[in-house]
C-alpha positions in Angstrom: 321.5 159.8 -164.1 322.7 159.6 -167.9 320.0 159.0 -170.3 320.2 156.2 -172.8 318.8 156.6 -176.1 318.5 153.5 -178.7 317.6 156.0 -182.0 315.9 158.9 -182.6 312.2 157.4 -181.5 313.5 157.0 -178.5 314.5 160.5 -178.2 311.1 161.4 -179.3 309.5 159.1 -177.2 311.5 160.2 -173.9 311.6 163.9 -174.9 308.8 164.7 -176.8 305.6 166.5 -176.0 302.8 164.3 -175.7 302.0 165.0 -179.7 305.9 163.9 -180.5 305.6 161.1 -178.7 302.1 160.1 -180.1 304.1 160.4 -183.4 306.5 158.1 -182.7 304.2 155.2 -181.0 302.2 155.6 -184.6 305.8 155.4 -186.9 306.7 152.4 -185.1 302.9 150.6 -185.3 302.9 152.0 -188.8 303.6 149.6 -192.3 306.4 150.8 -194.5 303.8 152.2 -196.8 302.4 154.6 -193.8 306.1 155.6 -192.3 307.1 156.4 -195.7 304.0 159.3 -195.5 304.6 160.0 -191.7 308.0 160.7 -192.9 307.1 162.9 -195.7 304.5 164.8 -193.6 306.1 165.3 -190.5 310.0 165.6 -191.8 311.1 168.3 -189.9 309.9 166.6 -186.9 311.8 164.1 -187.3 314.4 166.0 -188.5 315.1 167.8 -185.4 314.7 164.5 -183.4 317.4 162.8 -185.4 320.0 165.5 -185.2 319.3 165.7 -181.0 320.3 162.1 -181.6 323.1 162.0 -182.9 324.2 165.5 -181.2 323.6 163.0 -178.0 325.6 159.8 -179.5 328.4 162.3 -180.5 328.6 163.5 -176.5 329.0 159.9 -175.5 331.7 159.2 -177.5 333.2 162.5 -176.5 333.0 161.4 -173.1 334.1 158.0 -173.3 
């Protein structure tokens, strides 16, 4: 089965650890104010995350 994946949340969300995912459940609940410090905080988290994402969205389009 091919996994879908909307952004890189989702990636976090479906991939994650139970802390990653915990993460992103709180950045999207979060204001702009308090994303804009999960963000800061936890960049490389969601660094890694977003790059997995778009590694993934550049295999679909490979394989399309």
């Amino acid at each position: 089965m091919t996994q879908h994946y909307d952004n890189a949340l989702h990636v976090m969300e479906v991939e994650g650890g139970s802390f990653i995912k915990a993460l992103a459940h709180c950045y999207l609940m979060a204001d702009s104010i308090n994303r804009t410090k999960l963000r800061k905080t936890f960049a490389g988290y969601f660094e890694v995350y977003e790059a997995r994402f778009e590694a993934w969205k550049e295999q679909q389009r490979k394989a399309a």
